[in-house]
Backbone bond lengths (Angstrom), bond angles and torsions (degrees), N, CA, C in turn:
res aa  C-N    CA-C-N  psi(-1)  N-CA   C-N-CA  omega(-1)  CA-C   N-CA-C  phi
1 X - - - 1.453 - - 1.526 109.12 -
2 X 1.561 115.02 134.52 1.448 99.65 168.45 1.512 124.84 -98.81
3 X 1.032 121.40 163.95 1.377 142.62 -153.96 1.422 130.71 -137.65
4 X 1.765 103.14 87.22 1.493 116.40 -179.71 1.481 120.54 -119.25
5 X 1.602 102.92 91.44 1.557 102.66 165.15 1.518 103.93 -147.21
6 X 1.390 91.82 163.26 1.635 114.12 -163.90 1.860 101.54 -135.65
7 X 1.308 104.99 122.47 1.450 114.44 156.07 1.396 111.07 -93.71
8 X 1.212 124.62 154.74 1.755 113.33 178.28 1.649 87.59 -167.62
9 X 1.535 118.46 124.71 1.443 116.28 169.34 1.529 102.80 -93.01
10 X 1.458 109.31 -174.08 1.982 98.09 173.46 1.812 94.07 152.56
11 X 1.526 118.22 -169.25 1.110 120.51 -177.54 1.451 110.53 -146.35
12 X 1.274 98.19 125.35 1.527 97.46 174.70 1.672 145.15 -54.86
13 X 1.668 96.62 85.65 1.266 99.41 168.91 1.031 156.46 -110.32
14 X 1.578 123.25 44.87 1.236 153.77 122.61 1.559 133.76 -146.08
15 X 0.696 135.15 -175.07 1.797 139.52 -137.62 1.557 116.22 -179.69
16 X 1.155 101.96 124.77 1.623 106.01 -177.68 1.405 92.89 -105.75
17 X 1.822 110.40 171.58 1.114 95.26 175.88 1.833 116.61 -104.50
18 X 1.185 109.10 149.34 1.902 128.34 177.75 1.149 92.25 -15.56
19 X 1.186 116.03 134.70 1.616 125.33 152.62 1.410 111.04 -138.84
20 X 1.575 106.11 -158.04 1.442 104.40 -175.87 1.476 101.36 -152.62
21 X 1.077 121.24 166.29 1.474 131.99 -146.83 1.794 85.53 -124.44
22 X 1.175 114.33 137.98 1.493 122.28 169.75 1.317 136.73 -34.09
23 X 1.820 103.16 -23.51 1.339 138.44 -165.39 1.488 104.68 -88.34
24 X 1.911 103.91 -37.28 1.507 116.02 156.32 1.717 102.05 127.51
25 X 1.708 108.96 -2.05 1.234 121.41 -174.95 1.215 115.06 -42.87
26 X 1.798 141.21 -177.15 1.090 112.42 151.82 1.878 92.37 -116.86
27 X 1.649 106.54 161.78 1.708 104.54 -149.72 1.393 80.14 -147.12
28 X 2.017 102.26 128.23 1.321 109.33 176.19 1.529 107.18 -136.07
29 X 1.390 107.90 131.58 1.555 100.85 175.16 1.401 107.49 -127.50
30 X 1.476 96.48 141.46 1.878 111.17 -161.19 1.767 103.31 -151.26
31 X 1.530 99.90 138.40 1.018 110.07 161.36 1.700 142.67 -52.81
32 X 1.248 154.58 57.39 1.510 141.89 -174.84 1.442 110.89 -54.41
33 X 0.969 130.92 137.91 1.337 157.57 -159.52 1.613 102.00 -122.77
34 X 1.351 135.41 116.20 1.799 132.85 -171.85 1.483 95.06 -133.67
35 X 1.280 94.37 132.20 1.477 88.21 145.40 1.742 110.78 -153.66
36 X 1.269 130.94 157.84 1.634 110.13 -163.61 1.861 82.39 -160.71
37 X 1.346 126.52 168.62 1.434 147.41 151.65 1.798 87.37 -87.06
38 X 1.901 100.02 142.47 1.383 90.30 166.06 2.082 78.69 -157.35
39 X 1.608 101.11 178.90 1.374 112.13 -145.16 1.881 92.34 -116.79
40 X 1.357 117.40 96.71 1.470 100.94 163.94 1.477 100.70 -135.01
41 X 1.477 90.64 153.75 1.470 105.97 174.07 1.817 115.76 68.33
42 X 1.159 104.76 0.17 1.529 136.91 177.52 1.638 96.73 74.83
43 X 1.110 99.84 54.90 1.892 112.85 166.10 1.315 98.63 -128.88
44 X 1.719 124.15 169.53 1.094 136.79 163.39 0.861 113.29 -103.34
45 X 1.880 118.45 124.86 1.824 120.07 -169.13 1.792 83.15 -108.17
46 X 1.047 101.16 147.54 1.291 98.48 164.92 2.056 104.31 -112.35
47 X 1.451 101.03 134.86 1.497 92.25 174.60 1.560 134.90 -135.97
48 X 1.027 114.96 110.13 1.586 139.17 -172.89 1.248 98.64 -79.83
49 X 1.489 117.04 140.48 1.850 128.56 -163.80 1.708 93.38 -173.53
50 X 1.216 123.60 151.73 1.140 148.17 141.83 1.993 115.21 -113.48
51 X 1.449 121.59 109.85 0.970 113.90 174.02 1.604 113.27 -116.05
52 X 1.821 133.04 161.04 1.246 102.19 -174.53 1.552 83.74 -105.20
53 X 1.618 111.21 174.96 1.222 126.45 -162.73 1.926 83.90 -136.66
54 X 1.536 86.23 140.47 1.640 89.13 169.14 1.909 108.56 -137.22
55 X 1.461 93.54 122.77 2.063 84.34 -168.93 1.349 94.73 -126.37
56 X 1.173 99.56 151.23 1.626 136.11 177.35 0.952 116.27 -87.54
57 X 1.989 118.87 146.09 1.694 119.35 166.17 1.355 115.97 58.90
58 X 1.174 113.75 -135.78 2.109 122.68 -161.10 1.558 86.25 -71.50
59 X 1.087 151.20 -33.22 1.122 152.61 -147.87 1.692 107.54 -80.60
60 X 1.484 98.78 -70.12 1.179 114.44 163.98 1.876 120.90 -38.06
61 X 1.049 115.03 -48.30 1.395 108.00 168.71 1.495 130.41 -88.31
62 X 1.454 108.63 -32.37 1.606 106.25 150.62 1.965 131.55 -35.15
63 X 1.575 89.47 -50.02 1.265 119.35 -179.25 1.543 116.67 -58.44
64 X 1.594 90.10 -37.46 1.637 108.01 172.90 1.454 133.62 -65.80
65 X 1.516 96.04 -26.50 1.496 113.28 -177.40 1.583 128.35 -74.37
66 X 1.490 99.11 -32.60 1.375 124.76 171.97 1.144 116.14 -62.99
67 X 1.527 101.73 146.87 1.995 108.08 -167.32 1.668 102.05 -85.31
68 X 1.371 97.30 154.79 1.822 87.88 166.11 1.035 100.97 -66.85
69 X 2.017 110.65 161.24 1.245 125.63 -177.45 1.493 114.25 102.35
70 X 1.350 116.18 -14.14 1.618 123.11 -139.56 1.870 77.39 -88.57
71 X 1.203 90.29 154.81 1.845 92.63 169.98 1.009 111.72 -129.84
72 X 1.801 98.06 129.60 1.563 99.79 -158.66 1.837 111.55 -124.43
73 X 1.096 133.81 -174.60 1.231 120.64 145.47 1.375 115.27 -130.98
74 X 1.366 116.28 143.75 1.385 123.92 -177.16 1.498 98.91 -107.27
75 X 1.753 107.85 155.74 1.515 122.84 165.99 1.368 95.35 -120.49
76 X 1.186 125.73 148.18 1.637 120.85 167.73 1.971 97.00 -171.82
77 X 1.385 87.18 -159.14 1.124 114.21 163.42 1.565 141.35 -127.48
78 X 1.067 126.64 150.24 1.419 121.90 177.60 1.546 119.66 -80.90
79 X 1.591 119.92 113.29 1.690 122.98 167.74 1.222 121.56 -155.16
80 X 0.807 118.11 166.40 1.891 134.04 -179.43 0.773 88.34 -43.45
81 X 1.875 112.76 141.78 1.579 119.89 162.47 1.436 107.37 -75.74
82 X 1.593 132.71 -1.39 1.569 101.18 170.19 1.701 76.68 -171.08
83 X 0.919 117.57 -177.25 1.581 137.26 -150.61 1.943 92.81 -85.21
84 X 1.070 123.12 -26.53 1.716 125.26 159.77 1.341 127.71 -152.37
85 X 1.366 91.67 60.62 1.174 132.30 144.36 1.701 131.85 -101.06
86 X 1.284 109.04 142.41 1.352 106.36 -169.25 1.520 116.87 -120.12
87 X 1.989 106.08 4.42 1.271 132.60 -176.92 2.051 89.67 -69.08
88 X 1.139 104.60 132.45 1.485 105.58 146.50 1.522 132.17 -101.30
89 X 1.281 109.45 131.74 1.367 120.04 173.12 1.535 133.96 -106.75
90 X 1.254 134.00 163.08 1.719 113.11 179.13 1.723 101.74 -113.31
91 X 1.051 114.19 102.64 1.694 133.22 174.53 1.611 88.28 -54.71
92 X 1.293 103.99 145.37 1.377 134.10 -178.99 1.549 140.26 -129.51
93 X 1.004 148.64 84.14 1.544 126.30 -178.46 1.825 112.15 -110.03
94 X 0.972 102.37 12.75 1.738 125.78 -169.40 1.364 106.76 -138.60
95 X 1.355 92.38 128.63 1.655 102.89 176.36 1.723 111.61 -175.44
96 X 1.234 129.29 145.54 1.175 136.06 -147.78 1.564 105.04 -134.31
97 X 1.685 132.05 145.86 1.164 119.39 175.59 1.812 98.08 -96.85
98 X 1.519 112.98 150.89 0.781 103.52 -169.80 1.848 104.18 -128.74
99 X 1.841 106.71 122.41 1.519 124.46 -133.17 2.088 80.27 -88.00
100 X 1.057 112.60 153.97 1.244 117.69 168.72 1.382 146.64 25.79
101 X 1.346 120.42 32.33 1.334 136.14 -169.21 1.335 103.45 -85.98
């Protein structure tokens, strides 16, 4: 079986605005901002990323409401931002606020 999912915590630093998908969805695309210490090779890499996140439905407008800065975590998946496109993005319908870190 194959196997595509991505956790990624981070803070929202940028935001397009709500739209809607033809279908009538509501469709949000936003910047996550990461950065974490992580352990390879038994060194410490430290790693800084901006990825954009694009979420669907209740998600999408929840997502919308939140101020930049907000720190969140996303679950999704990894895919093309559009059918030829070769940008990757992490699809979303899950996401969590994340209280005092």
């Amino acid at each position: 079986m194959s196997r595509n999912e991505l956790v990624l915590s981070g803070t929202i630093a940028a935001r397009e605005a709500l739209r809607y998908t033809p279908a009538g969805l509501p469709l949000l695309e936003m910047r996550l901002a990461h950065r974490s210490e992580q352990q390879e090779a038994g060194e410490t890499f430290r790693a800084e990323l901006e990825v954009t996140v694009l979420a669907l439905g209740e998600a999408a407008v929840a997502l919308d409401r939140l101020p930049l800065g907000a720190r969140i975590s996303v679950k999704g998946f990894l895919a093309r931002k559009s059918r030829n496109s070769r940008q990757l993005v992490v699809r979303t319908e899950q996401f969590k606020l994340i209280d005092g870190e």
